[in-house]
N, CA, C and O atoms as a DFTB+ gen file, in Angstrom:
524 C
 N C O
     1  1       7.477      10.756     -10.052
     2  2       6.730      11.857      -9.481
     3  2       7.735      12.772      -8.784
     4  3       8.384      12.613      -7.750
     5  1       7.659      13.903      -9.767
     6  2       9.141      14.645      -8.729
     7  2       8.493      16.515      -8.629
     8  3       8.248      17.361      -9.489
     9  1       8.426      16.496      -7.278
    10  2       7.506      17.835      -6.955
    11  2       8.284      17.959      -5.156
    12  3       8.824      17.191      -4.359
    13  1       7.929      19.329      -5.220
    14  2       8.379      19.841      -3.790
    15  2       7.944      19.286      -2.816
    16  3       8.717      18.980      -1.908
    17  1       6.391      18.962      -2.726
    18  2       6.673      18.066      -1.458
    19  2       5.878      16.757      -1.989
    20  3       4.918      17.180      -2.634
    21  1       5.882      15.653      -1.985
    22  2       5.714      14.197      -2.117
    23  2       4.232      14.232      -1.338
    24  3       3.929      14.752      -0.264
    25  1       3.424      13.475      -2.301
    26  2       1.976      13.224      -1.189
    27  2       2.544      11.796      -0.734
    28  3       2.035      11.570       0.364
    29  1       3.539      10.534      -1.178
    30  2       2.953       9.368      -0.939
    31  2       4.642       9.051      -0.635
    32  3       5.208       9.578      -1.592
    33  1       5.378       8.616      -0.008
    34  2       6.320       8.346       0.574
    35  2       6.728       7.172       1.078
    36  3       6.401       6.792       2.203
    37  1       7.684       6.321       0.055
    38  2       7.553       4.724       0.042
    39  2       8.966       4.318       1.532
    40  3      10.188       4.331       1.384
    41  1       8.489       4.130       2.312
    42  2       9.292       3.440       3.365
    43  2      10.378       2.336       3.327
    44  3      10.133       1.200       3.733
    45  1      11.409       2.645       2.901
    46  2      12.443       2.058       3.037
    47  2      12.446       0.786       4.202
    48  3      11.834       1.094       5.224
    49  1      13.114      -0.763       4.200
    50  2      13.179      -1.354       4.810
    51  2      14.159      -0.384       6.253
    52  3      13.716      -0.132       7.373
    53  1      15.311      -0.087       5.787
    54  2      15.547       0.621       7.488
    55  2      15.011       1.534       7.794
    56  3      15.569       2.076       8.748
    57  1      13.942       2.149       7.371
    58  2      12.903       3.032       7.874
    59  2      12.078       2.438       8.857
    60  3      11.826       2.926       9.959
    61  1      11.497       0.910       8.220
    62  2      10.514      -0.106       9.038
    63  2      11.345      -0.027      10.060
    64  3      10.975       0.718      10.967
    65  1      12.661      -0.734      10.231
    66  2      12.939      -1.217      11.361
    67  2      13.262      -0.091      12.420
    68  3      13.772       1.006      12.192
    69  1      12.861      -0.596      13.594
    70  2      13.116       0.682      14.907
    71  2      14.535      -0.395      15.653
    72  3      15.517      -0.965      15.177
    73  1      13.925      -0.239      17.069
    74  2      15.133      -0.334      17.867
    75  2      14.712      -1.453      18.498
    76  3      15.595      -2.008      19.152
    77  1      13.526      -2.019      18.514
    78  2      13.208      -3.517      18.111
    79  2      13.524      -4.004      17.075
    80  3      13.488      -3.481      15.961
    81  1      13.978      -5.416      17.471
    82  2      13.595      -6.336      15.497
    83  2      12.209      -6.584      15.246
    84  3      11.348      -6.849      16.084
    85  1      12.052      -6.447      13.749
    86  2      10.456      -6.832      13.935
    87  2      10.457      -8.262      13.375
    88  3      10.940      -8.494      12.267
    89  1       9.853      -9.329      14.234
    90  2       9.580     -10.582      13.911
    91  2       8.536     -11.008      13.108
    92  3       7.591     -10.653      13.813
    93  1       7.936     -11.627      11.922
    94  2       6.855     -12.645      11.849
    95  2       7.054     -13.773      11.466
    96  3       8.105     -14.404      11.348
    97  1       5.748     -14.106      11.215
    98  2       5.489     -16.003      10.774
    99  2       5.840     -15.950       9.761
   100  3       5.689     -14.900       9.136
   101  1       6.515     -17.172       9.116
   102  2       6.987     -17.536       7.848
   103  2       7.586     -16.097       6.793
   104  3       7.683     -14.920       7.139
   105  1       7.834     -16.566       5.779
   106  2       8.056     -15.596       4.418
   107  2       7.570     -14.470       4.693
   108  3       6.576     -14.605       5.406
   109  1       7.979     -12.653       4.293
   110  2       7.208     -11.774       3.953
   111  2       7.523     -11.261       2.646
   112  3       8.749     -11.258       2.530
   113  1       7.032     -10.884       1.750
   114  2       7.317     -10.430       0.750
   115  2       6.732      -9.234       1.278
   116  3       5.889      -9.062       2.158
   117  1       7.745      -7.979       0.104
   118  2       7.201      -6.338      -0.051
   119  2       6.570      -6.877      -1.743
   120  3       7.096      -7.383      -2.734
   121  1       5.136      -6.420      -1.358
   122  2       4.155      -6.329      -2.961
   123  2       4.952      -5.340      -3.610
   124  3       5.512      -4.424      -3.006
   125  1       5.012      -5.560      -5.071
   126  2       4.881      -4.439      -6.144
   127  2       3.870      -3.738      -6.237
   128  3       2.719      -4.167      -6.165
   129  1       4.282      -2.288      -6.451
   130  2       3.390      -1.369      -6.406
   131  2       3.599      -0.620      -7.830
   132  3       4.684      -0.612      -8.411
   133  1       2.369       0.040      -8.345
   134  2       2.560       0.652      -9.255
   135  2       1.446       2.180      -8.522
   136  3       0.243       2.054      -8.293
   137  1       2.159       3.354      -8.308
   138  2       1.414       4.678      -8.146
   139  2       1.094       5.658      -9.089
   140  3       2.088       6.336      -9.346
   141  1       0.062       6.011      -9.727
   142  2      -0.044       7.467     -10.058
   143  2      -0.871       8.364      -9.857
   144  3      -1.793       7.967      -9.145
   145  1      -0.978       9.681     -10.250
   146  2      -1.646      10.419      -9.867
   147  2      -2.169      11.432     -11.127
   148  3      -1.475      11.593     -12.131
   149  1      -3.639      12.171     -10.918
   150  2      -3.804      13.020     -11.336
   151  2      -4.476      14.434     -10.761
   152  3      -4.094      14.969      -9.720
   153  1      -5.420      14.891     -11.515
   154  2      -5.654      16.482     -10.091
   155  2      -6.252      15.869      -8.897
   156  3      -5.661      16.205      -7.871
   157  1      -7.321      15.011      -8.701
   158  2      -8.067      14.795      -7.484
   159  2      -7.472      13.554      -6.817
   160  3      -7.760      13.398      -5.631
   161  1      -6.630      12.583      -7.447
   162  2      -6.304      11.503      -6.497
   163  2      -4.860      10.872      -6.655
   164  3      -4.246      11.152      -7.685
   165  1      -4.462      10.315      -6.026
   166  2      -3.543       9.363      -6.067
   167  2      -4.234       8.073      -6.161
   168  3      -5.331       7.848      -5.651
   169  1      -3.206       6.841      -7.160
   170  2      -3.432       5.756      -7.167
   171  2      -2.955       4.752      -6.935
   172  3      -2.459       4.455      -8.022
   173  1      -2.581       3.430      -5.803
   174  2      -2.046       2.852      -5.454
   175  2      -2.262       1.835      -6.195
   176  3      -3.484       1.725      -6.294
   177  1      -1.514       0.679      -7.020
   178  2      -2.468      -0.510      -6.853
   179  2      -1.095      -1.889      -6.117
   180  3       0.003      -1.394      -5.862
   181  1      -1.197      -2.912      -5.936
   182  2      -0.477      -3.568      -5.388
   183  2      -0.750      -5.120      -5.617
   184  3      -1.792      -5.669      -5.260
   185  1       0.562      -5.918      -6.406
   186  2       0.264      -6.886      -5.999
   187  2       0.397      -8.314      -4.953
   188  3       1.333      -8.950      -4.466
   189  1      -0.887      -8.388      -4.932
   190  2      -0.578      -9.404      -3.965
   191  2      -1.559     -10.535      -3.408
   192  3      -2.436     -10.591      -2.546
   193  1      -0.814     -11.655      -4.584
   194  2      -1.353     -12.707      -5.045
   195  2      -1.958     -13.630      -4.029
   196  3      -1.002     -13.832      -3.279
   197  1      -2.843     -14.224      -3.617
   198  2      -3.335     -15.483      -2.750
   199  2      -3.543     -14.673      -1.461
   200  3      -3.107     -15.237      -0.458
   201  1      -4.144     -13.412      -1.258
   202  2      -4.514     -12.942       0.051
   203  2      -6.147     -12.581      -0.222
   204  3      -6.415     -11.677      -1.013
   205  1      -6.964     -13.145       0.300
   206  2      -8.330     -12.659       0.016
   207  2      -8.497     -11.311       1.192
   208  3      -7.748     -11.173       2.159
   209  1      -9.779     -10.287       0.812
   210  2     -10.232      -9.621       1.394
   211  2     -10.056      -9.710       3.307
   212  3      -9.728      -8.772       4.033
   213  1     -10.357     -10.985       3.692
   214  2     -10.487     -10.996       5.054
   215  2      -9.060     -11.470       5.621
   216  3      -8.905     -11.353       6.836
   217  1      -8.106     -11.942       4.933
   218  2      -6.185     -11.910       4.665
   219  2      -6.036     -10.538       4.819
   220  3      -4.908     -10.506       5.311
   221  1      -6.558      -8.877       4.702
   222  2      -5.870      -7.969       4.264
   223  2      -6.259      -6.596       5.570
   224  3      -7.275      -6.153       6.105
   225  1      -5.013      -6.372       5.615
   226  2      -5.175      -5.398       6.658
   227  2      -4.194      -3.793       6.444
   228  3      -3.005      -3.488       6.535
   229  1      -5.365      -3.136       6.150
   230  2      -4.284      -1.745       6.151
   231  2      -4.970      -0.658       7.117
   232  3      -6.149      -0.491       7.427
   233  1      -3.581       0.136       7.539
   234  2      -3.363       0.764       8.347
   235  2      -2.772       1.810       8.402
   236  3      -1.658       2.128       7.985
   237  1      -4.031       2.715       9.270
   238  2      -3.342       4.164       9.044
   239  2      -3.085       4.829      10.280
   240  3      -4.101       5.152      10.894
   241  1      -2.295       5.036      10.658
   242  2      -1.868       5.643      12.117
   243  2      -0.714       6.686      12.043
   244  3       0.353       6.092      11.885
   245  1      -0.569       7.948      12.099
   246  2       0.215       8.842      12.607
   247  2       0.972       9.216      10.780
   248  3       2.125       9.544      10.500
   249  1      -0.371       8.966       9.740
   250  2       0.622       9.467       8.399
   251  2       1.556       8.347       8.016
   252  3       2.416       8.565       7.162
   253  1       1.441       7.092       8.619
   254  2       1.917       6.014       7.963
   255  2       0.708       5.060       7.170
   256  3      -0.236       4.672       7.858
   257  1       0.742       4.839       6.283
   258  2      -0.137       3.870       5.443
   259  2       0.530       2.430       5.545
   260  3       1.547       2.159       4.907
   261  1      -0.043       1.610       6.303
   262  2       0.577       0.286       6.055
   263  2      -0.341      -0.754       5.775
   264  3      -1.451      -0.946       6.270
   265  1       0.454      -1.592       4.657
   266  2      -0.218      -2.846       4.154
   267  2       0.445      -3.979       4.456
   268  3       1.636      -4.258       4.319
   269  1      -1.005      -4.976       5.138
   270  2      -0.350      -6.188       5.761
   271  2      -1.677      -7.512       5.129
   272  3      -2.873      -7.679       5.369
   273  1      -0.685      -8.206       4.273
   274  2      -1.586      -9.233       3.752
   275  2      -1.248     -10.864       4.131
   276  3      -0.134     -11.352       3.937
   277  1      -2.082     -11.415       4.547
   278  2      -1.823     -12.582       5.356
   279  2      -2.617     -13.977       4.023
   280  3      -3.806     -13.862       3.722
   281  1      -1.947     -14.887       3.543
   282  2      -2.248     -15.758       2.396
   283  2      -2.072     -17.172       3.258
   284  3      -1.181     -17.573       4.006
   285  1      -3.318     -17.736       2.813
   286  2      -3.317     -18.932       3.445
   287  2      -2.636     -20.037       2.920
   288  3      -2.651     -20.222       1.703
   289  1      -1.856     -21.032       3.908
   290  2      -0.930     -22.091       2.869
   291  2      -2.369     -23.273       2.432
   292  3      -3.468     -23.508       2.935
   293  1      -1.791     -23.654       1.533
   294  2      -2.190     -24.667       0.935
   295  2      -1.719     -25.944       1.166
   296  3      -0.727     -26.351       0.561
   297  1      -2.588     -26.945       2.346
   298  2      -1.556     -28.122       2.935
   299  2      -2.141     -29.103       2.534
   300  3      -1.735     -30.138       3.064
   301  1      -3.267     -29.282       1.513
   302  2      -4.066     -30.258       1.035
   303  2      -3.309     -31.090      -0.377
   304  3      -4.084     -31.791      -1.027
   305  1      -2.367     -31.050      -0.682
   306  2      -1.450     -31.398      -1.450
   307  2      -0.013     -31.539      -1.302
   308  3       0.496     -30.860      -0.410
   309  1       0.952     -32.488      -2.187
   310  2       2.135     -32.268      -2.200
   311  2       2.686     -32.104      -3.113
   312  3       2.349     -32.654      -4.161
   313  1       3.942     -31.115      -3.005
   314  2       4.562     -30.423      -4.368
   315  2       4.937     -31.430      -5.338
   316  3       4.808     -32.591      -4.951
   317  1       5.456     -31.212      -6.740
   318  2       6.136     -32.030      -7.376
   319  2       7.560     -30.902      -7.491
   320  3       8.719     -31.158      -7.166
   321  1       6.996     -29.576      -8.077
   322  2       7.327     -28.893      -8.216
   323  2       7.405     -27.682      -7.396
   324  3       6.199     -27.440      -7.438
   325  1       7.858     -26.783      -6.721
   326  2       7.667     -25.738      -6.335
   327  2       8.796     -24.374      -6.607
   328  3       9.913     -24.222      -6.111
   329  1       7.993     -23.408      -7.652
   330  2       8.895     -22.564      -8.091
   331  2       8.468     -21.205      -7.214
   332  3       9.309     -20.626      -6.526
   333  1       7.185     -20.787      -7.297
   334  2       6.535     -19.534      -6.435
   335  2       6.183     -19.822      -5.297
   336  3       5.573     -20.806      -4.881
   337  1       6.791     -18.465      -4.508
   338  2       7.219     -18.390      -2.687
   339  2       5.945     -17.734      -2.252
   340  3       5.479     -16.622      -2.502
   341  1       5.372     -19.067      -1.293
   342  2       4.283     -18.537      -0.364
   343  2       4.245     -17.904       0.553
   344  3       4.458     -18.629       1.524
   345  1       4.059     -16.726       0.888
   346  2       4.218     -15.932       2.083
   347  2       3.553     -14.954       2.116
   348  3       2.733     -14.800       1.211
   349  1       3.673     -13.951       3.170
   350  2       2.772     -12.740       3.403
   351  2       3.056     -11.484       2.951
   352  3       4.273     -11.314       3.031
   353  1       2.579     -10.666       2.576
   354  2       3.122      -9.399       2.372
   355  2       2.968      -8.229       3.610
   356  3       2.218      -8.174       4.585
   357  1       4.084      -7.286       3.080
   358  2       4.077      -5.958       4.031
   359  2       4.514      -5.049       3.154
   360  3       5.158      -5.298       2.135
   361  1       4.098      -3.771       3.617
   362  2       4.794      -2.564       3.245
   363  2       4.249      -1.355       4.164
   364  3       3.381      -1.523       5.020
   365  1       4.873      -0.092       3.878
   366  2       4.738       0.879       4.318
   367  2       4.726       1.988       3.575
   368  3       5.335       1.887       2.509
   369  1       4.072       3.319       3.874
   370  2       4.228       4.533       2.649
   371  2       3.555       5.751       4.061
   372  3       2.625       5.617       4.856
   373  1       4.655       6.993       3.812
   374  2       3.985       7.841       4.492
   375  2       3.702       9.081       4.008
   376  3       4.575       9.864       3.633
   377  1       2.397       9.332       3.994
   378  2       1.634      10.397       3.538
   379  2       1.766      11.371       4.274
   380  3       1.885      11.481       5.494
   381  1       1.719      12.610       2.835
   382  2       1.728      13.716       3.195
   383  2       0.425      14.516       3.413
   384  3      -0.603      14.033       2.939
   385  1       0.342      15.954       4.229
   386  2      -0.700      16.379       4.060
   387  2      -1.626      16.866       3.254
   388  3      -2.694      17.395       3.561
   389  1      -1.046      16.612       1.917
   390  2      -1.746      16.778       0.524
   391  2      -2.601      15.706       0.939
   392  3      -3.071      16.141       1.990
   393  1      -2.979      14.820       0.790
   394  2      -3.605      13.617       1.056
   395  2      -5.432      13.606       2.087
   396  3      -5.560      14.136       3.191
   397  1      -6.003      13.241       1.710
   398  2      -7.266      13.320       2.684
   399  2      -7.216      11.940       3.445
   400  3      -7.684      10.897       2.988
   401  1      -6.823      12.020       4.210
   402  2      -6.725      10.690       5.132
   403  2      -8.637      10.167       5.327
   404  3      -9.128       9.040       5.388
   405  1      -9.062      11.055       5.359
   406  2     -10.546      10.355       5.851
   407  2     -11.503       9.875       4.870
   408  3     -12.634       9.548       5.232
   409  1     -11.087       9.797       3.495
   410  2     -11.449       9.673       2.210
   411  2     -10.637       8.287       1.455
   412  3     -11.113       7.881       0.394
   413  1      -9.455       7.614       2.017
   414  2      -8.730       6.726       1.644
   415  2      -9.877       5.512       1.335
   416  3     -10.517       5.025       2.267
   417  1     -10.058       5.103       0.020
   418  2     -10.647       3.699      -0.229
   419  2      -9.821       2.424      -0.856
   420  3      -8.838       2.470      -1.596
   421  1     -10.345       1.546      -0.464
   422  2      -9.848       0.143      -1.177
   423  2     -10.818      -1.428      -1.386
   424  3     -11.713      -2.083      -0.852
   425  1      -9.781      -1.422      -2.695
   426  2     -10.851      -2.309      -2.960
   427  2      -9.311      -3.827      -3.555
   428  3      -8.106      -3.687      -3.770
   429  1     -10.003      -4.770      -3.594
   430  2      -9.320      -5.719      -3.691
   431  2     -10.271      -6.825      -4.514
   432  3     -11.375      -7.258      -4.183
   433  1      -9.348      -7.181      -5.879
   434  2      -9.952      -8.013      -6.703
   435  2      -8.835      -8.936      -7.779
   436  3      -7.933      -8.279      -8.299
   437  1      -8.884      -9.822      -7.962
   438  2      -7.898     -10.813      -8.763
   439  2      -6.791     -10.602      -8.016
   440  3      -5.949     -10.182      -8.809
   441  1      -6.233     -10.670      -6.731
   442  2      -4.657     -10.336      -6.249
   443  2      -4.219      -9.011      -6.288
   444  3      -3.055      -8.702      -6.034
   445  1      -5.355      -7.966      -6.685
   446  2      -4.468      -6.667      -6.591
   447  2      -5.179      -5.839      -6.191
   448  3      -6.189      -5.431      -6.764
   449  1      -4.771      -5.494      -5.205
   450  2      -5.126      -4.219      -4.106
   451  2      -5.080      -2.795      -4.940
   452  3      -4.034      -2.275      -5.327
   453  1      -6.158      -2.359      -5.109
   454  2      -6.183      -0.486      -5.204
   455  2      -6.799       0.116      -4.008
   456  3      -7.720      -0.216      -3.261
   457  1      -5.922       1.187      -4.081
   458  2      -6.003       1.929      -2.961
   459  2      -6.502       3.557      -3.702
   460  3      -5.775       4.064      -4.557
   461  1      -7.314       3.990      -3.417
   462  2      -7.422       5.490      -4.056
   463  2      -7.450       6.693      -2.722
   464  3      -8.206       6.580      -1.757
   465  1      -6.576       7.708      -2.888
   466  2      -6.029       8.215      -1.938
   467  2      -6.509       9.584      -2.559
   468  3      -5.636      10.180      -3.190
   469  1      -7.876      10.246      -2.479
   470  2      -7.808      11.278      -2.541
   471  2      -6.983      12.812      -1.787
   472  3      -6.317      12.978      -0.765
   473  1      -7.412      13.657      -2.811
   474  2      -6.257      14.702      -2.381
   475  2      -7.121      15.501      -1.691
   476  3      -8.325      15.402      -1.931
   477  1      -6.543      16.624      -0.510
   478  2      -7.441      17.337      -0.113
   479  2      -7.731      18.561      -1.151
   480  3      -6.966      18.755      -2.095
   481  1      -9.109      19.539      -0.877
   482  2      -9.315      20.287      -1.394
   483  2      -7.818      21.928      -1.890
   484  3      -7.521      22.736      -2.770
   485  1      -7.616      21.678      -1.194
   486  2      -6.422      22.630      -0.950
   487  2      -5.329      22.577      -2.314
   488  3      -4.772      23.328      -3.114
   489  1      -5.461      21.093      -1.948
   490  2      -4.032      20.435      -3.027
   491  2      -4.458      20.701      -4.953
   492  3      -3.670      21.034      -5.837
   493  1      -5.752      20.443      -5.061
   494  2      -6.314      20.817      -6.600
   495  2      -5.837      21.980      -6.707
   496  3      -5.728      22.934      -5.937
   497  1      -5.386      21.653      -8.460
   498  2      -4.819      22.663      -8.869
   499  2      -6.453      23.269      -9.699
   500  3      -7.360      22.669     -10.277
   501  1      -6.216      24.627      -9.399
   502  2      -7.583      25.175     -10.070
   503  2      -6.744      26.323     -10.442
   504  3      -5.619      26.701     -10.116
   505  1      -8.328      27.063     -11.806
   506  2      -7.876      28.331     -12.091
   507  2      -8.658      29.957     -11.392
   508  3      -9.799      30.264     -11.048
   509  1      -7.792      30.429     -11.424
   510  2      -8.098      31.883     -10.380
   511  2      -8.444      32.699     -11.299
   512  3      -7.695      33.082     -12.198
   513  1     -10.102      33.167     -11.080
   514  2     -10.627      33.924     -11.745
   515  2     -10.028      35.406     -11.710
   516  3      -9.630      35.930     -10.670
   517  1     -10.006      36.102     -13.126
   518  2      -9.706      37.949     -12.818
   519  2     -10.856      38.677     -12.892
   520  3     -11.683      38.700     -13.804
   521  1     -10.839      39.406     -11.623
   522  2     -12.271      40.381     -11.986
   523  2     -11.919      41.336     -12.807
   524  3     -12.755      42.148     -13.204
């Protein structure tokens, strides 16, 4: 997506960090994301495997979009094997004012988060009638 100004703005790990360290519990993974867009929306989707609905927390404060998914361990068993890393996810993305912040939906189904980020009215590209 390469345009003058960016609606969706993926946050670099030294972007996250400030002048605190930021600490959590166990593992975090950054989900894969796949974005696109057409005239009325942007499309987020994300994966991120073993976090149900009430695991998932996103957040919008000051033009930052952040996703925070919390996956429960599984302690009712023991490994034989263990190849895939249990942990939580994070990320960050900061939106531009193309974007309708008060219109942002999500929905979450099989491990993958969509996010649909409509655009404001402004941002559609339309055609200009000639009298």
């Amino acid at each position: 997506m390469k345009s003058k100004e960016m609606e969706l703005k993926n946050k670099s790990e030294s972007d996250i960090q400030s002048a605190a360290e930021i600490t959590r519990e166990g593992p975090v993974y950054t989900p894969r994301v796949d974005i696109w867009e057409n005239e009325k929306e942007l499309t987020l989707m994300a994966d991120i495997p073993g976090v149900e609905p009430t695991g998932l927390e996103i957040d919008l404060r000051d033009n930052t979009l952040t996703i925070m998914g919390k996956v429960k361990p599984e302690e009712d068993h023991r490994y034989i094997l263990k190849e895939f890393g249990v942990g939580n996810y994070y990320r960050q993305f900061t939106l531009s004012e193309v974007i309708d912040q008060e219109k942002i939906a999500a929905n979450v189904k099989n491990g993958v988060l969509t996010l649909t980020l409509p655009k404001v009215e402004r941002a559609k590209p339309r055609k200009i009638q000639i009298n």
